[in-house]
C-alpha positions in Angstrom: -129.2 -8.8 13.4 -132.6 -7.6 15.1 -134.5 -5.3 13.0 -136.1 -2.8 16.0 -137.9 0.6 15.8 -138.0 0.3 19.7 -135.1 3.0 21.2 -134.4 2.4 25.0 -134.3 5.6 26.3 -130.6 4.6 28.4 -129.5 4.7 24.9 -126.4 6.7 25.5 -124.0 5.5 28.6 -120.3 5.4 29.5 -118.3 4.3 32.4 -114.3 3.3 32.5 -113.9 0.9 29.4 -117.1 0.4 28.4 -119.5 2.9 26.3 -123.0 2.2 24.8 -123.9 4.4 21.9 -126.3 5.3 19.7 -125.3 5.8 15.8 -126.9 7.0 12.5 -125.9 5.0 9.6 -125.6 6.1 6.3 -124.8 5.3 2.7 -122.5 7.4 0.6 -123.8 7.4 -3.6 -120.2 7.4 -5.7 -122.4 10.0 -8.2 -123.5 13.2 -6.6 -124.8 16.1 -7.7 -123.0 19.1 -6.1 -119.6 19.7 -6.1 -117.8 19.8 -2.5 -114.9 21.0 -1.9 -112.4 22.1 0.7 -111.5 26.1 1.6 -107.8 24.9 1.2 -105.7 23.0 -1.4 -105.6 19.6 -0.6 -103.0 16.8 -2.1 -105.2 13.1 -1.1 -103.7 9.5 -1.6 -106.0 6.9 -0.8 -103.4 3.4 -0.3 -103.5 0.0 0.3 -102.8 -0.6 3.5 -100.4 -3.2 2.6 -98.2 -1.3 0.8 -97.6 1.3 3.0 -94.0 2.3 4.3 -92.9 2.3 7.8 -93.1 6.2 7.5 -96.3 5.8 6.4 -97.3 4.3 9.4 -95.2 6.2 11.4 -97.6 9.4 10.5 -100.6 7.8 11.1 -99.5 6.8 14.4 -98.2 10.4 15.5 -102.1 11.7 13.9 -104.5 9.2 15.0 -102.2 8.2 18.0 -100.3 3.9 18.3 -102.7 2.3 20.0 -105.4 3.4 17.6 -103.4 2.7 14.6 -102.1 -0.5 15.8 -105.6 -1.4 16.6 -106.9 -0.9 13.4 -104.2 -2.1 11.6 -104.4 -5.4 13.3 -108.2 -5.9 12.7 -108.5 -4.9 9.0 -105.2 -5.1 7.2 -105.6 -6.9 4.1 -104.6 -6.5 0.6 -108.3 -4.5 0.1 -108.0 -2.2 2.8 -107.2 1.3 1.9 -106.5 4.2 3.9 -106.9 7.9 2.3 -104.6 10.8 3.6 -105.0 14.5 2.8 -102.2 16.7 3.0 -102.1 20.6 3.2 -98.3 21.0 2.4 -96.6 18.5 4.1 -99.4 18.6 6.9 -101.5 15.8 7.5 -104.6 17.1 8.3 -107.1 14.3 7.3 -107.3 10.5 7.7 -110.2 8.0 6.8 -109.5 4.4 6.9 -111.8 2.1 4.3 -112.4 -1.3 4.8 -114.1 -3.9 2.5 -117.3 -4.8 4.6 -116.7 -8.4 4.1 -114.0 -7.7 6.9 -116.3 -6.0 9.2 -119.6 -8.5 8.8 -118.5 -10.4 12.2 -119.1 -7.1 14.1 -121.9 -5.4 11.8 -124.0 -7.7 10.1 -126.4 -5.6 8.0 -123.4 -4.4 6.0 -123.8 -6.6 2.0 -120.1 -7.7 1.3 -120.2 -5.6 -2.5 -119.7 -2.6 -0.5 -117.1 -0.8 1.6 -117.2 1.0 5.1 -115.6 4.2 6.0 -114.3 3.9 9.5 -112.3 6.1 12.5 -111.9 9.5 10.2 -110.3 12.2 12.1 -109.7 16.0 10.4 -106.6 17.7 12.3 -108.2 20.0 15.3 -105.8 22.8 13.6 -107.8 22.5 10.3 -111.6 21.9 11.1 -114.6 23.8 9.7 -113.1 24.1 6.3 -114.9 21.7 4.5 -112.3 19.1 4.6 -114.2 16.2 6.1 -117.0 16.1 3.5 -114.6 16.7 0.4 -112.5 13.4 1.1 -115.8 11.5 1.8 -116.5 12.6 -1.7 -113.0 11.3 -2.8 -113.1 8.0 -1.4 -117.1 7.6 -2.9 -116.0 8.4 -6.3 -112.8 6.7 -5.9 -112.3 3.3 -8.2 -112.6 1.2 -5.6 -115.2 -1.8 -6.5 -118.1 -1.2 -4.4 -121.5 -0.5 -5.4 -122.1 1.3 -2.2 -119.7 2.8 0.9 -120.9 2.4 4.4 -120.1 4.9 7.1 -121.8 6.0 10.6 -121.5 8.3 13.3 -122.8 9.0 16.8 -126.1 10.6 16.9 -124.9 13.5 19.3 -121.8 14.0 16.9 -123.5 17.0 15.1 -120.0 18.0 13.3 -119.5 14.5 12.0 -123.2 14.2 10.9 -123.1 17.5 8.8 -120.2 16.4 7.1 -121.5 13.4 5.7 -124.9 15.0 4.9 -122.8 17.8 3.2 -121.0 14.4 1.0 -124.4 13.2 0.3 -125.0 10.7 2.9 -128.6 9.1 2.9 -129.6 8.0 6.2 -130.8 3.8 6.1 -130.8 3.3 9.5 -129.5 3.5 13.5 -127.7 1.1 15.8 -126.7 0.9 18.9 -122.8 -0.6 19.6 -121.7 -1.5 23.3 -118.0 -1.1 23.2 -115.9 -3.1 26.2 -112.0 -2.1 27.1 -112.9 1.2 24.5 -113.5 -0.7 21.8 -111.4 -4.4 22.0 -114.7 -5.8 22.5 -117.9 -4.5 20.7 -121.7 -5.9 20.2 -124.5 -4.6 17.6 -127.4 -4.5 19.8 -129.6 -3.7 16.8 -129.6 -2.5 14.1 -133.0 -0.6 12.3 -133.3 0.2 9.0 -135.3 3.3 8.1 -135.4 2.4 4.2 -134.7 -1.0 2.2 -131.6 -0.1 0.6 -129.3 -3.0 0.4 
């Protein structure tokens, strides 16, 4: 882990397979003070990835797409891994997928392993702007999952995604950049810089 104020100004490039991009990284408190909550009615399970059903996993795949799914699934499945889905009716509209850091450290070593990480969180296009995404943040902070802190990060241009998690009470500790090879099979930290000394 280098610890780097120093942002290359080529900080944001893509070509076929490979992308280099600059994130914000924030911390999500499980205690906060304002209420948020979606526009719409909202049924959420948050489950162990282990236990899910074949149906189950046949939803995720038809929302977040196979090769996604089968992606993730293969990298962090274990017994600690959760996934939340939000449901409007019998819509899906809402997936995050949280992952024990301990799982992740290889790949992002600033993360402490007493905490979880909130990855690859996708809001229905149908169902956006209706306070969804920051109202299941909230539910998988305050959930009774044991971590003394919950990780997530987004790409600085991704204005929509960083609302959201400011709107959920994200506090910004840091940026990093991540090189992603054959979108995403291969991935390097290139540095990570903390803006405060939360740990």
């Amino acid at each position: 882990m280098r610890d780097n104020t120093f942002i290359p100004e080529d900080i944001s490039a893509t070509m076929f397979g490979y992308s280099k991009v600059k994130n914000e990284v924030f911390i999500l408190p499980k205690e906060f003070c304002e209420a948020v909550t979606a526009k719409i009615e909202l049924n959420t399970d948050i489950l162990a990835l282990n236990k899910l059903t074949a149906e189950h996993w046949k939803k995720l795949e038809a929302f977040q797409g196979r090769w996604t799914v089968f992606y993730l699934k293969l990298r962090y499945c274990s017994a600690d891994s959760r996934v939340l889905l939000a449901f409007a009716g019998e819509n899906l509209v809402h997936i995050e997928w949280i992952v024990p850091s301990k799982n992740m450290k290889s790949r992002y070593s600033f993360l402490p392993e007493d905490s979880y990480s909130i990855i690859s969180c996708l809001t229905s296009s149908k169902f956006r702007g209706l306070g969804i995404y920051p109202s299941q943040l909230r539910k998988a902070a305050e959930s009774n999952l044991p971590a003394k802190m919950f990780y997530i990060w987004a790409a600085a241009d991704n204005n929509a995604s960083l609302n959201g998690i400011l709107k959920a009470g994200g506090v910004k500790i840091g940026e990093l950049v991540q090189k992603k090879w054959l979108w995403g099979c291969f991935s390097h930290i290139k540095y990570f810089s903390a803006t405060n000394n939360i740990r």
